[in-house]
PAFITI-531360 format. One record per atom (N, C-alpha, C): x, y, z. Coordinates in steps of 0.02 Angstrom, whole numbers, padded with zeros to 5 digits, always signed. Layout:
N
XYZ ...
***
This chain:
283
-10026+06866-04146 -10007+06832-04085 -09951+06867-04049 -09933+06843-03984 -09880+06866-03958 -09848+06826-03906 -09771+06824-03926 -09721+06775-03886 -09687+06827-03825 -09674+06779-03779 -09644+06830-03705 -09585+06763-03690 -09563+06811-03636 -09502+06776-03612 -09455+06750-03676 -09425+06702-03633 -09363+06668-03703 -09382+06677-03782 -09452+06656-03775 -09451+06632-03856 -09466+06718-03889 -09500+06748-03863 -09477+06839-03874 -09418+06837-03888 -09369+06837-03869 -09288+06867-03881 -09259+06819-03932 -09268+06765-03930 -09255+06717-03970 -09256+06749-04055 -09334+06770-04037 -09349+06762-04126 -09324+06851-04160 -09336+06889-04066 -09303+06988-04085 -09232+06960-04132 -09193+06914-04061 -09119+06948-04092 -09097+06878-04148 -09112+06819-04175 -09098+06807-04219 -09167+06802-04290 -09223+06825-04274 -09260+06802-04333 -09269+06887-04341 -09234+06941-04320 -09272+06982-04369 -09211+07057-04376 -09217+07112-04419 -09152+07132-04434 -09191+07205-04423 -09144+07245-04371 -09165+07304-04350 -09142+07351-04382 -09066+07319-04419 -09042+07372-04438 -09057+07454-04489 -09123+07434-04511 -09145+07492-04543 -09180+07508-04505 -09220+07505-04451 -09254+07522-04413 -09216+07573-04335 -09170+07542-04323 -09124+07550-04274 -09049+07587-04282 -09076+07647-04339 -09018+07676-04351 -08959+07727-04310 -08881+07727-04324 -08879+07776-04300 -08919+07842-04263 -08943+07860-04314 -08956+07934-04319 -09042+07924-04259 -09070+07845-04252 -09129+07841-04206 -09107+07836-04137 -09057+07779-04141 -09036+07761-04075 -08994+07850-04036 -08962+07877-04077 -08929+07944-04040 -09006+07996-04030 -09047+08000-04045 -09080+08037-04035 -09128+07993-03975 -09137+07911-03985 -09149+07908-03905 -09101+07921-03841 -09047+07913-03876 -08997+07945-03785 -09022+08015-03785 -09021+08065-03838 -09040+08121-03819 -09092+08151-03780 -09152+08095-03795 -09200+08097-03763 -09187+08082-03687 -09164+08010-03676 -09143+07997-03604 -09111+08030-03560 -09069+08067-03584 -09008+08132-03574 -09054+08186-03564 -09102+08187-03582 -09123+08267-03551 -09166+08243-03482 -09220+08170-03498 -09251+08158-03435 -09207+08150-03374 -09135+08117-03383 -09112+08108-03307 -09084+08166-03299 -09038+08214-03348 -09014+08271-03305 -09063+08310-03274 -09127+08337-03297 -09167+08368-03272 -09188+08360-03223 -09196+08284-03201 -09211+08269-03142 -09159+08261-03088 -09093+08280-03114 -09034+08265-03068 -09000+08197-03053 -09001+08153-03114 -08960+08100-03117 -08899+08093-03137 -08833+08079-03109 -08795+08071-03181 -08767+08008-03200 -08778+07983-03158 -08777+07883-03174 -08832+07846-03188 -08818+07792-03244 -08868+07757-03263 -08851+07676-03276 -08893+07645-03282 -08879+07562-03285 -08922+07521-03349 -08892+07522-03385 -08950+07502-03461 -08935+07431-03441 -08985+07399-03425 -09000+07312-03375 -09014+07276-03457 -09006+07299-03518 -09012+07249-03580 -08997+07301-03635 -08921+07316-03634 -08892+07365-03687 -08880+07295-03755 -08883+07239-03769 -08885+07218-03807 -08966+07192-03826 -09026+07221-03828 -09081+07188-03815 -09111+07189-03893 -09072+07232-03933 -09097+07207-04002 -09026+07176-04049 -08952+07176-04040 -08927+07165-04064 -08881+07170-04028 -08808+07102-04034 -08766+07135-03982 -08723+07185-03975 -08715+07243-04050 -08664+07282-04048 -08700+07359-04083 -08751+07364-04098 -08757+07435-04111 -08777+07478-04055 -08809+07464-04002 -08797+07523-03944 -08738+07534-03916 -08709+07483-03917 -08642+07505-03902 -08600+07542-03935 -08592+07532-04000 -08576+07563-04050 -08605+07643-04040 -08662+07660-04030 -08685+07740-04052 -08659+07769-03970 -08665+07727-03933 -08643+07762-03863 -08586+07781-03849 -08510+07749-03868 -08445+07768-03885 -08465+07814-03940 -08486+07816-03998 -08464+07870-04044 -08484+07929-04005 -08549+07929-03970 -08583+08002-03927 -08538+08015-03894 -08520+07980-03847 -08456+07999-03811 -08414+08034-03826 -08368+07995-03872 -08318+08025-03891 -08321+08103-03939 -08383+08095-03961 -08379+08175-04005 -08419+08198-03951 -08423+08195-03887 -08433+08244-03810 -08510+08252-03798 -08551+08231-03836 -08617+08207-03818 -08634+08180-03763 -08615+08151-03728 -08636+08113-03688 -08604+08123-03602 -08657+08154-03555 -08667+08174-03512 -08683+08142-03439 -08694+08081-03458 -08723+08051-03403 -08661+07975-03405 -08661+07942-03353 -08612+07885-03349 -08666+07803-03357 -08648+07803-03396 -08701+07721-03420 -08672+07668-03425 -08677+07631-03374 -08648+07555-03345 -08689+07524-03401 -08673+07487-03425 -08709+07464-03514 -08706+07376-03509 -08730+07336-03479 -08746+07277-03459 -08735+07218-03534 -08728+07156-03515 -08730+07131-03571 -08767+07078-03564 -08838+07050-03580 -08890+07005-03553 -08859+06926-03592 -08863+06882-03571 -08854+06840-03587 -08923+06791-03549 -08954+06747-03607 -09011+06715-03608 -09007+06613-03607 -09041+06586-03588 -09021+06526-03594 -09015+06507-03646 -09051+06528-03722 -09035+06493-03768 -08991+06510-03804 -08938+06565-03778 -08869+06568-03811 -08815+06539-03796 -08768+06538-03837 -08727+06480-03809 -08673+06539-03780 -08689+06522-03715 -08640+06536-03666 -08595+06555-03665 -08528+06518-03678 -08466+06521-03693 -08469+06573-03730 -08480+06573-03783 -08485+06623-03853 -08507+06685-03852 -08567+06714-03785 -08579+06763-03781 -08543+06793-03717 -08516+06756-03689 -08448+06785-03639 -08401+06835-03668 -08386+06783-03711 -08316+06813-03752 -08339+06887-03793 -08392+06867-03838 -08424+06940-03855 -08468+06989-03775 -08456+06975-03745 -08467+07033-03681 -08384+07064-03659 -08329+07015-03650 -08265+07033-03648 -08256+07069-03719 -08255+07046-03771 -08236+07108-03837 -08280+07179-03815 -08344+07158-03830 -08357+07239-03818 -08328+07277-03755 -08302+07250-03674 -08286+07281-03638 -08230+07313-03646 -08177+07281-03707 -08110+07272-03735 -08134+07373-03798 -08156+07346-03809 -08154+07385-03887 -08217+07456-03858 -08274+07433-03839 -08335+07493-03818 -08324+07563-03792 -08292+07538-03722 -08282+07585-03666 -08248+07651-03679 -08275+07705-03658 -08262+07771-03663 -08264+07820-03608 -08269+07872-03606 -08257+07905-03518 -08318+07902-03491 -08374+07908-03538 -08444+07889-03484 -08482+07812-03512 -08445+07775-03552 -08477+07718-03546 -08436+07653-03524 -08476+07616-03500 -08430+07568-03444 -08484+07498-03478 -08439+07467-03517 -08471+07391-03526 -08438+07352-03505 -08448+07344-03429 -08412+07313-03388 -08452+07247-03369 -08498+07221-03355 -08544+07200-03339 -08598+07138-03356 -08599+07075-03347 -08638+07030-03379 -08709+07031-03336 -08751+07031-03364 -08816+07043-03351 -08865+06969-03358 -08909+06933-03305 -08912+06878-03309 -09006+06904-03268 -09055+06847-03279 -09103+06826-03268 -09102+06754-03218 -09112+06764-03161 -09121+06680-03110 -09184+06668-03114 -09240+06700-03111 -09321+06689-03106 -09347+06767-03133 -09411+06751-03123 -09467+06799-03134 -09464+06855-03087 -09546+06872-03104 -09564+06903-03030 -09621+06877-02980 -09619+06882-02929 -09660+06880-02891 -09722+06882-02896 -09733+06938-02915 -09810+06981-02921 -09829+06938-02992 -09811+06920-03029 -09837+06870-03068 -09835+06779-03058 -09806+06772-02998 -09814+06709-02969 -09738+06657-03015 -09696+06690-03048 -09658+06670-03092 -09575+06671-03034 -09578+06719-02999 -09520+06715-02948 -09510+06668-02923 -09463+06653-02886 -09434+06567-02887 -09434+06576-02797 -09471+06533-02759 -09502+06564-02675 -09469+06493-02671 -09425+06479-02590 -09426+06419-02561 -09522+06389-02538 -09560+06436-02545 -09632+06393-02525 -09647+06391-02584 -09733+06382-02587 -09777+06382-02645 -09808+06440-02633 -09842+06439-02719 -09897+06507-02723 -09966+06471-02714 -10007+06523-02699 -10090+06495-02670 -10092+06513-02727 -10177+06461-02728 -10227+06480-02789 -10278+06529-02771 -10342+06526-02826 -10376+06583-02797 -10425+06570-02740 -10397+06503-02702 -10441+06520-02641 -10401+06540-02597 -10324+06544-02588 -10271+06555-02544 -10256+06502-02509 -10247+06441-02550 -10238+06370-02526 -10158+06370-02570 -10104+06318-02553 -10049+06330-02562 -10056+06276-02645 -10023+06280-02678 -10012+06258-02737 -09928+06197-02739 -09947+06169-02798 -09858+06139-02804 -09813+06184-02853 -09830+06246-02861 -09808+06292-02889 -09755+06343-02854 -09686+06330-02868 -09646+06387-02838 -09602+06441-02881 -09621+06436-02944 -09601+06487-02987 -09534+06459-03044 -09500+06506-03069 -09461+06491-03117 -09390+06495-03088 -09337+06426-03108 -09287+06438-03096 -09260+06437-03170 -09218+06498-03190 -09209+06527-03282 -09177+06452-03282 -09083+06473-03229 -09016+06450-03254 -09008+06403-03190 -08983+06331-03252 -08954+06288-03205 -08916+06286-03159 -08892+06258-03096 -08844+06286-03066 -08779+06284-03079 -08760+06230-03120 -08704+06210-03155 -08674+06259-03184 -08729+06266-03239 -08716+06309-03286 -08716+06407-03269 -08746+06411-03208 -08747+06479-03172 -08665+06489-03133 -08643+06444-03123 -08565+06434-03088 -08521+06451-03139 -08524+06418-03204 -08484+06423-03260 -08473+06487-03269 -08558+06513-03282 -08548+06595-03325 -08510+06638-03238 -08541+06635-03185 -08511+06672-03155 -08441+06668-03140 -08390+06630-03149 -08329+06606-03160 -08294+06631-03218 -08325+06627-03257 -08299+06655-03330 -08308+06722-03314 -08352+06752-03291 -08359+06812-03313 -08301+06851-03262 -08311+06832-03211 -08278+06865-03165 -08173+06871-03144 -08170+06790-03191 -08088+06782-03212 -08062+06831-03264 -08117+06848-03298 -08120+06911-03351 -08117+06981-03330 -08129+06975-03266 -08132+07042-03229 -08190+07085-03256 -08239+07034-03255 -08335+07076-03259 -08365+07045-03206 -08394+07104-03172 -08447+07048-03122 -08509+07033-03162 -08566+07005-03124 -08612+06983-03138 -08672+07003-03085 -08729+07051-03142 -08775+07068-03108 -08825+07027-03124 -08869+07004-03085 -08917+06958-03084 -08989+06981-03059 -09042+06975-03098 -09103+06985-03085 -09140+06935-03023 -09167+06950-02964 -09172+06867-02913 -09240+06925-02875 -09302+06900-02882 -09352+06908-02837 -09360+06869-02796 -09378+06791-02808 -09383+06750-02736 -09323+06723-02697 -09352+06714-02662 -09302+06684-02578 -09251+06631-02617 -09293+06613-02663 -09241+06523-02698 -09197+06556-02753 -09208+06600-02774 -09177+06641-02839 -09114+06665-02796 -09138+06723-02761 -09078+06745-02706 -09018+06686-02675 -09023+06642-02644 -09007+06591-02620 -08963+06568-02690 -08995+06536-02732 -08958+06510-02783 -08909+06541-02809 -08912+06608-02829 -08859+06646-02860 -08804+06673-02814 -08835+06676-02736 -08769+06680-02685 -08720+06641-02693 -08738+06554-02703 -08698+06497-02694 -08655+06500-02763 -08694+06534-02818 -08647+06532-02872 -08576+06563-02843 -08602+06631-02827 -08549+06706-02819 -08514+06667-02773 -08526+06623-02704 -08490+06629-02659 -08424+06587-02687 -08455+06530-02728 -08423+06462-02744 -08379+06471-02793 -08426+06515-02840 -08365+06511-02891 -08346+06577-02932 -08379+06639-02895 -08335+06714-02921 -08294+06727-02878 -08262+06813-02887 -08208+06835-02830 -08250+06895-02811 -08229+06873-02732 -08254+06951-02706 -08236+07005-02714 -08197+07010-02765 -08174+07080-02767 -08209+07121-02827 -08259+07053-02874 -08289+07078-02902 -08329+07117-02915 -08392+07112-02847 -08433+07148-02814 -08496+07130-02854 -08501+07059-02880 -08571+07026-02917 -08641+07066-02867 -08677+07078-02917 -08730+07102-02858 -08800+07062-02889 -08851+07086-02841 -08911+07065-02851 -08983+07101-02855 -09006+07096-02892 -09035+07164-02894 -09130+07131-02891 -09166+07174-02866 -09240+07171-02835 -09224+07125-02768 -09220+07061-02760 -09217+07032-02705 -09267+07045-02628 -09307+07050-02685 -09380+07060-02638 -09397+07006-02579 -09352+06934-02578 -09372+06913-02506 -09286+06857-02488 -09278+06867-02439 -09206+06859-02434 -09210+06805-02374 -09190+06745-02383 -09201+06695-02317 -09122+06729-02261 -09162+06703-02208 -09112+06774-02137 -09029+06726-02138 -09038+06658-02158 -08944+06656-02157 -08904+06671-02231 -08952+06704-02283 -08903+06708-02341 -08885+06796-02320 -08918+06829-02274 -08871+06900-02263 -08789+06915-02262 -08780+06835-02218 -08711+06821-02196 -08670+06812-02268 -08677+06780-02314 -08665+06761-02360 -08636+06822-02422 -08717+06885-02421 -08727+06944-02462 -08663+06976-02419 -08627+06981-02365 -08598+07006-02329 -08528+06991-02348 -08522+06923-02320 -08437+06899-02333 -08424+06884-02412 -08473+06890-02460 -08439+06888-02524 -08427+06950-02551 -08455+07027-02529 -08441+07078-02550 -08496+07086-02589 -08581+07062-02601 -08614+07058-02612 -08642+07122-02618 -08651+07162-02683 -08709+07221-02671 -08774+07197-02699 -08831+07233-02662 -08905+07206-02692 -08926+07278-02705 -08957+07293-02761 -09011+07342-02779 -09057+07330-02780 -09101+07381-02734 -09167+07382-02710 -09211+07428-02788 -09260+07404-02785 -09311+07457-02834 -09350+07485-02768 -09328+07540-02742 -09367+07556-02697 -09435+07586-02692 -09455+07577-02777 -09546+07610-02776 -09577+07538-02770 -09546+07499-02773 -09603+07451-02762 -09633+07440-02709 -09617+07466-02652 -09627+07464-02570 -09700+07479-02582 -09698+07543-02615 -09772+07568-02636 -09815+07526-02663 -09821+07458-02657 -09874+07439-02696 -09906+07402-02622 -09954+07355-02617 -09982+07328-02576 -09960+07276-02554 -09972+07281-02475 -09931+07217-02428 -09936+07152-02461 -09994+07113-02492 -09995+07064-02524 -10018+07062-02592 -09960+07057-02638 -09959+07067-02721 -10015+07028-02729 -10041+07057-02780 -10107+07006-02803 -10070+06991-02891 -10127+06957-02936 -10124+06939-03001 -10175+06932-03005 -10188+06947-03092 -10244+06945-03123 -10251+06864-03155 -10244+06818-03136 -10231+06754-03158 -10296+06704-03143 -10354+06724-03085 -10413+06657-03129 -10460+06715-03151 -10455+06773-03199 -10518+06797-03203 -10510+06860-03148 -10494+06866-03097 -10518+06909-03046 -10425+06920-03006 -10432+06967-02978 -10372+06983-02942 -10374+06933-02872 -10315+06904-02853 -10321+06846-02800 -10253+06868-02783 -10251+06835-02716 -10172+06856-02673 -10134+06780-02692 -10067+06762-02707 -10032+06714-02723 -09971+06718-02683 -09963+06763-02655 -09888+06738-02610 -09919+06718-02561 -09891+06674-02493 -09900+06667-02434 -09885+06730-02395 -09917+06723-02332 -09884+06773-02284 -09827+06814-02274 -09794+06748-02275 -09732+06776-02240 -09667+06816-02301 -09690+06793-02365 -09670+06845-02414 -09704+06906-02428 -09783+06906-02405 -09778+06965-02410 -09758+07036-02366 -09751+06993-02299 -09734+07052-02251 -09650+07057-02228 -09627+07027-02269 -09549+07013-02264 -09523+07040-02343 -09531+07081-02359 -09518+07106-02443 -09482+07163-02434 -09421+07173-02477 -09383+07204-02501 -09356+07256-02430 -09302+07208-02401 -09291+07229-02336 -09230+07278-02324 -09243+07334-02369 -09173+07400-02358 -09141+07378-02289 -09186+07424-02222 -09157+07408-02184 -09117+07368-02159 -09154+07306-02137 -09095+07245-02138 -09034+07226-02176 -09034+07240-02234 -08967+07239-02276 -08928+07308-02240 -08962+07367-02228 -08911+07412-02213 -08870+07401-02141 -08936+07387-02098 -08893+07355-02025 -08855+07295-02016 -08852+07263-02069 -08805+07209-02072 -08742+07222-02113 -08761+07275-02110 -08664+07320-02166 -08675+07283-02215 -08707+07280-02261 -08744+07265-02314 -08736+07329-02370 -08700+07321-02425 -08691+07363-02469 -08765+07367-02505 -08837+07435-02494 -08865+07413-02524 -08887+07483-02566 -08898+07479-02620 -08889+07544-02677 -08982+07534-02701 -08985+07597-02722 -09058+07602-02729 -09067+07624-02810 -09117+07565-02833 -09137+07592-02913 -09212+07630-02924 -09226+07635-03003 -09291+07649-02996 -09322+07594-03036 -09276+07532-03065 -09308+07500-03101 -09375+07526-03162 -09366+07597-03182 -09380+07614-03263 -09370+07582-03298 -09417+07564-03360 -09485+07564-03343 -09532+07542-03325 -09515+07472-03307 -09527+07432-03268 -09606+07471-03193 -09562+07498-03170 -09582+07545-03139 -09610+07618-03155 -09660+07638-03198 -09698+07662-03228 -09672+07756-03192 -09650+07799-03228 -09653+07872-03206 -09597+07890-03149 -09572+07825-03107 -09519+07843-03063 -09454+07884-03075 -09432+07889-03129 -09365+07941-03128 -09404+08003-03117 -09430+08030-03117 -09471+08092-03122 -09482+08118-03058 -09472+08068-02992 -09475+08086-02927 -09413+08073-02895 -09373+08086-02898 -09301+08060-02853 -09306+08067-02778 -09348+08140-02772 -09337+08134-02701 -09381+08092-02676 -09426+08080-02695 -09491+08031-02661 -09457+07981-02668 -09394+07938-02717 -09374+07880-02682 -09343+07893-02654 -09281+07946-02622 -09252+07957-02567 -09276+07959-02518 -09342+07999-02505 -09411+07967-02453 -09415+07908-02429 
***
């Protein structure tokens, strides 16, 4: 069988033990690996979006030791995911220790790393409308909201009195929206919380991405896919967004003409072969 989402991570990081599997001597020979794909291609910054994704302290661990004995070449913003079924509080404090104890001249565990919804293209993104079915009739379906709002205020508060911002995963219009009101309400702008995919953006939260110091990262290969995302969901490929998300998606421009801090990823691997073309996303 196979578990996804929450109950996936649930059972990775407490029902099962990597540590013989996940050794030193494996984990340094995957940076080595990673280290040759981005320099070659001319990267030297990187963003590991779930540096705790099998445990919360051995990547961190092999990435300071690389460092420090001069291995390590590239600058890796090293994220710290926090999930709903951890307790909160508790994995704050272990994101502040490792930022305390980790950090080295190219690694930066600065950073709390958070999930608001899905995606889109799987009908799981969190849209102020509904998704159609497969006749393109509207549904009572508007996707996943992860984190409460309560409880999305808390962590961004904590994290940010700590002096970590908070990067947040947000594809729909309601995801975006929600995690603004966190940042605006209850982080500091000097944090520079950002948001990252934000594939459909309702036109008065710009103001908002603006006066809080708001950066959003774009995955800019996704442009490349087709005006209206489909899914494989009755049997057959069917279109599930409405209109007006699909021709209103992932709006560089507009964030840039609105003095909009907006930074461009490749979302690897997610995004299948993209580091491999830099200039075609500079294209």
């Amino acid at each position: 069988g196979q578990f996804t989402e929450q109950a996936n991570s649930l059972i990775r990081m407490l029902g099962m033990d990597f540590s013989e599997m996940l050794t030193p001597a494996v984990l340094t020979e995957g940076f080595e690996g990673m280290q040759r794909m981005l320099l070659s291609n001319g990267y030297t910054n990187t963003v590991c979006g779930l540096t705790n994704y099998f445990d919360p302290k051995s990547v961190y661990d092999v990435l300071r030791s690389n460092d420090e004995a001069g291995n390590l070449f590239v600058n890796v913003l090293a994220t710290y995911n926090i999930e709903t079924w951890m307790d909160y509080n508790k994995e704050i404090q272990n994101a502040i220790d490792i930022k305390n104890t980790q950090a080295s001249k190219h690694v930066h565990p600065t950073t709390v790393k958070l999930f608001m919804d899905g995606v889109t293209e799987t009908g799981t993104g969190l849209i102020f409308e509904n998704y159609n079915d497969e006749k393109g009739n509207p549904t009572d379906d508007c996707g996943i909201q992860i984190w409460p709002e309560d409880v999305l205020c808390n962590i961004v508060s904590m994290a940010n009195n700590n002096g970590m911002p908070v990067h947040t995963h947000t594809f729909g219009d309601k995801a975006v929206n929600l995690v603004l009101k966190a940042y605006s309400t209850c982080g500091k702008k000097e944090m520079r919380n950002s948001i990252v995919h934000a594939r459909n953006i309702k036109d008065e939260d710009y103001a908002v991405i603006a006066n809080n110091n708001v950066v959003v990262t774009e995955a800019v290969t996704l442009h490349l896919g087709p005006a209206k995302w489909v899914e494989k969901k009755y049997g057959k490929l069917v279109p599930i967004l409405p209109d007006y998300y699909a021709q209103h998606a992932y709006p560089i421009k507009s964030l840039m003409q609105k003095g909009i801090v907006a930074t461009s990823s490749t979302d690897y691997p997610a995004t299948a072969g993209c580091p491999v073309h830099p200039f075609k996303i500079m294209e």
